[in-house]
C-alpha positions as CSV (number, residue, x, y, z in Angstrom):
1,X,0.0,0.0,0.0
2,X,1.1,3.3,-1.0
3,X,1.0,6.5,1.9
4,X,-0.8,8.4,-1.2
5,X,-3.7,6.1,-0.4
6,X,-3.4,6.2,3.5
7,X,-3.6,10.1,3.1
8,X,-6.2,9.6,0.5
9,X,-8.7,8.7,3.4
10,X,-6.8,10.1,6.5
11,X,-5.7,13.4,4.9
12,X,-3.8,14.5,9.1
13,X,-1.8,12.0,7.8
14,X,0.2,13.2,5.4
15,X,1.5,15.9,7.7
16,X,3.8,13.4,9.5
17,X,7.7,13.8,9.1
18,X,8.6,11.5,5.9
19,X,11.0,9.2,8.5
20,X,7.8,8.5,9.9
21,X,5.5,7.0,6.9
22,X,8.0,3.8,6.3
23,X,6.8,3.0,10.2
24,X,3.0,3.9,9.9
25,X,3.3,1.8,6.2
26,X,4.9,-1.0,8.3
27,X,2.1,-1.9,10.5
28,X,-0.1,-5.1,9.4
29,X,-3.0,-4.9,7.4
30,X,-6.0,-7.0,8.7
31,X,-8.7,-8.0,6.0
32,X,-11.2,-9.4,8.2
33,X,-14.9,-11.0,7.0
34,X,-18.5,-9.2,8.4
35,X,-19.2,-10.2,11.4
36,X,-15.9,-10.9,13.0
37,X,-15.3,-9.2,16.5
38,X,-11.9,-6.8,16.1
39,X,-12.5,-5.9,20.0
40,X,-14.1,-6.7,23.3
41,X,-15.5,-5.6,26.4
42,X,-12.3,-6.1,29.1
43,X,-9.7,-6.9,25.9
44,X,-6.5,-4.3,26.2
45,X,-6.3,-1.8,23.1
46,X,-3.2,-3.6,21.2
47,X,-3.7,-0.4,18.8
48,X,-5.3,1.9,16.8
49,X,-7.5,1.1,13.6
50,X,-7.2,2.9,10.4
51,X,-10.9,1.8,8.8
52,X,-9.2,1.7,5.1
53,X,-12.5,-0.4,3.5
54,X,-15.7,-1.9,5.3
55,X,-16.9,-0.6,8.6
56,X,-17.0,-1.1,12.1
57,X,-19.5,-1.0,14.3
58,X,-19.2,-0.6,18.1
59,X,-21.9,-1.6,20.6
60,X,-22.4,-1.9,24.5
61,X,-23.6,-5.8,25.4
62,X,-25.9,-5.8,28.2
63,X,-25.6,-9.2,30.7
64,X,-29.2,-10.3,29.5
65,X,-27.6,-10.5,25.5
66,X,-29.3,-7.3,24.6
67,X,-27.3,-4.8,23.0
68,X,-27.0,-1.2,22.6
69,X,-25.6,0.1,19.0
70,X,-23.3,3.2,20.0
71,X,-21.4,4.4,16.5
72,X,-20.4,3.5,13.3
73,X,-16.6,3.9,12.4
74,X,-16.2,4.0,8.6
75,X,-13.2,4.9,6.3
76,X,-11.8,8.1,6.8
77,X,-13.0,8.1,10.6
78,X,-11.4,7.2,13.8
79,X,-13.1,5.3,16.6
80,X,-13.8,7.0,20.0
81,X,-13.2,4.3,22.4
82,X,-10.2,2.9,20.7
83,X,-8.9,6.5,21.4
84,X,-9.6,6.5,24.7
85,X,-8.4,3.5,25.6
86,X,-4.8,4.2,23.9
87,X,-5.0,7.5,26.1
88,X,-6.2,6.4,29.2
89,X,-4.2,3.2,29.1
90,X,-6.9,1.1,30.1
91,X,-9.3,-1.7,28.2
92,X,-12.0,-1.9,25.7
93,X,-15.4,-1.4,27.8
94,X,-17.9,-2.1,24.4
95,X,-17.6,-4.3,21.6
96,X,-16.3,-3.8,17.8
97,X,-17.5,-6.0,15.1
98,X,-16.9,-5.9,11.4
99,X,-20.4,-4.7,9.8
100,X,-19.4,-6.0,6.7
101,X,-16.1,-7.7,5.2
102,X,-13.7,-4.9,6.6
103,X,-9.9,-3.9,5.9
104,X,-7.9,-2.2,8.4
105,X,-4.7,-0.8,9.1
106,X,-3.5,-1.5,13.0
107,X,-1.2,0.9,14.0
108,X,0.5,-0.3,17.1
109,X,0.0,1.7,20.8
110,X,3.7,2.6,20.2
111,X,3.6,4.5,17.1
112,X,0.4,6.0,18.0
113,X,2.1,7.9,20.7
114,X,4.2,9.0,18.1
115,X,1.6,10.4,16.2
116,X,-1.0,12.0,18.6
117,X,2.2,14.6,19.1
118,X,1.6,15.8,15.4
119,X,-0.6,18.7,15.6
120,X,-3.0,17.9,12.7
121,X,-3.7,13.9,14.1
122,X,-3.9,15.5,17.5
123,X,-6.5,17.8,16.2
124,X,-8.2,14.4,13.7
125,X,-8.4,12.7,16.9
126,X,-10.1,14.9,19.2
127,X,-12.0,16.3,16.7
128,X,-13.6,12.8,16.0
129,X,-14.0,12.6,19.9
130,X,-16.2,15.7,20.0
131,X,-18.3,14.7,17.2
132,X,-19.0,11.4,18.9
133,X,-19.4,12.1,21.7
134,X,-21.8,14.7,20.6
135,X,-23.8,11.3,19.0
136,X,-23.6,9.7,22.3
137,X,-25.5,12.1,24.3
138,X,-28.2,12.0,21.2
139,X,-28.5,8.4,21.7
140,X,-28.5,8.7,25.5
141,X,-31.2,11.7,25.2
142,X,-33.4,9.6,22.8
143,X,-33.1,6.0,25.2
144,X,-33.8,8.1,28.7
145,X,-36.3,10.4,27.4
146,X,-37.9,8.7,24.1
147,X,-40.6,6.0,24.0
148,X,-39.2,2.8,21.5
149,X,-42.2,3.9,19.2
150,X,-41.2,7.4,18.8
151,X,-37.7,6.2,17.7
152,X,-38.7,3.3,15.8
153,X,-40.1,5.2,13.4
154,X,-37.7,7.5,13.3
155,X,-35.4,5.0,12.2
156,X,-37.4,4.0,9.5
157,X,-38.1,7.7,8.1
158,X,-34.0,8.2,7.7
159,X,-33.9,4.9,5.7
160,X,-36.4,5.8,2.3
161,X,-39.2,4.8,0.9
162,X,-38.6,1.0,0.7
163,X,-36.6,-0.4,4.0
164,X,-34.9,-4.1,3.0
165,X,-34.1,-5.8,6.7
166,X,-35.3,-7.7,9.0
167,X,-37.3,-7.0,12.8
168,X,-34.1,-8.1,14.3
169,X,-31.6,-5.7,12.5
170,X,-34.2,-3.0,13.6
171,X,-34.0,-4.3,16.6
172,X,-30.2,-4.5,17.4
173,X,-29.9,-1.0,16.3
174,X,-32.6,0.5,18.4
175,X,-31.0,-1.7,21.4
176,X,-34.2,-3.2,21.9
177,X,-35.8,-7.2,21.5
178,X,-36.8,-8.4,18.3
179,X,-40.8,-9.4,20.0
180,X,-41.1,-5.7,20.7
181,X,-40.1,-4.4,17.4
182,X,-42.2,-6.5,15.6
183,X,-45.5,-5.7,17.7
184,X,-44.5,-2.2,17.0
185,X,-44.6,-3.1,13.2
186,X,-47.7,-4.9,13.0
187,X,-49.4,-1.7,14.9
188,X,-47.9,0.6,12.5
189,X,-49.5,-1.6,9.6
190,X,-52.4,-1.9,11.4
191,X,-52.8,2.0,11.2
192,X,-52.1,2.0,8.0
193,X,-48.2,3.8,8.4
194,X,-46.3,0.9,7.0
195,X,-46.8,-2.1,4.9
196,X,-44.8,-5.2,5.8
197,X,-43.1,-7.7,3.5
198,X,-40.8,-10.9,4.0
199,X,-37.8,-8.5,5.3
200,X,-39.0,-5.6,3.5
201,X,-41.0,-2.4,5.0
202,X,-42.7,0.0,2.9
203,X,-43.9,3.2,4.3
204,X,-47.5,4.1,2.8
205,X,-47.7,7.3,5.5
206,X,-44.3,9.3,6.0
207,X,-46.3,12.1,7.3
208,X,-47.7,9.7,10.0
209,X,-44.9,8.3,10.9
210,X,-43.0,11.7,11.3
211,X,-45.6,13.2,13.6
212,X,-45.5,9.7,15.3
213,X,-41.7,10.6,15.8
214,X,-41.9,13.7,16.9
């Protein structure tokens, strides 16, 4: 892999001192298939992950199975807890896992110590931690304060016309249990909102839905 492609996604990058690319272009490049976990809940950080194709998507298990979907890290972006973990020295406390067959670059806790001291990856980093954490207190804001049905059809208004998944997927994103989801559903349709297929949702009344949302 060239650093022209590295910089391509991570432009901070390319202000590193040149003695310092051969290092960053050194570090192994995982290709791993969807649905592999890159990190767990009590696993130390061994680095820092440079999403390069793919996605990785970070959630909070819950001791009952139930999980709570916090972020998305895609090319280009940086992931919040992997950051604070290199930082704080401490371990993972929520869960990555590939959302789809994912290619990283793993830069190792050493040379990442090296870099957060360059000015413009300093200022990539915690600018990614402010816009995160500025997610995080969305999702906490909508789970304390609104009901499942407000933000289940919220969900489905920011995903088109057409929806193609299944009660579960809903489910695991809204951190809820596929049973409830799906009685949600069927009293949408039932009120004439939605129209529901074999993993396929159509929705006949946006309007409805929005004021149902709001």
């Amino acid at each position: 892999m060239k650093f022209s492609t590295l910089t391509a996604l991570y432009p901070s990058l390319a202000a590193l001192p040149v003695t310092l690319h051969p290092r960053v272009l050194a570090c192994p490049v995982a290709r791993v298939p969807a649905g592999t976990v890159i990190f767990d809940e009590r696993q130390p950080c061994q680095g820092f992950p440079f999403v390069l194709e793919g996605a990785i998507r970070v959630v909070k298990h819950a001791p009952n199975g139930r999980e709570l979907p916090l972020y998305r890290v895609q090319p280009g972006e940086s992931c919040l807890i992997t950051s604070s973990c290199l930082l704080g020295k401490v371990d993972y406390n929520a869960r990555g896992v590939a959302e789809q067959d994912t290619t990283l670059l793993l830069v190792s806790r050493q040379i990442f110590e090296v870099l957060i001291v360059v000015p413009p990856f300093r200022d990539f980093v915690f600018e990614i931690f402010s816009e995160r954490l500025a997610e995080l207190m969305q999702l906490i804001e909508e789970v304390a304060f609104r009901k499942l049905d407000q933000r289940l059809a919220g969900l489905l208004l920011g995903k088109g016309r057409e929806i193609h998944t299944t009660h579960q997927g809903l489910a695991d994103e809204l951190g809820s249990v596929r049973e409830i989801v799906s009685r949600l559903l069927k009293g949408f349709a039932d009120q004439g909102l939605v129209r529901l297929g074999r993993e396929q949702i159509e929705i006949l009344d946006p309007v409805g839905l929005r004021t149902l949302a709001s």
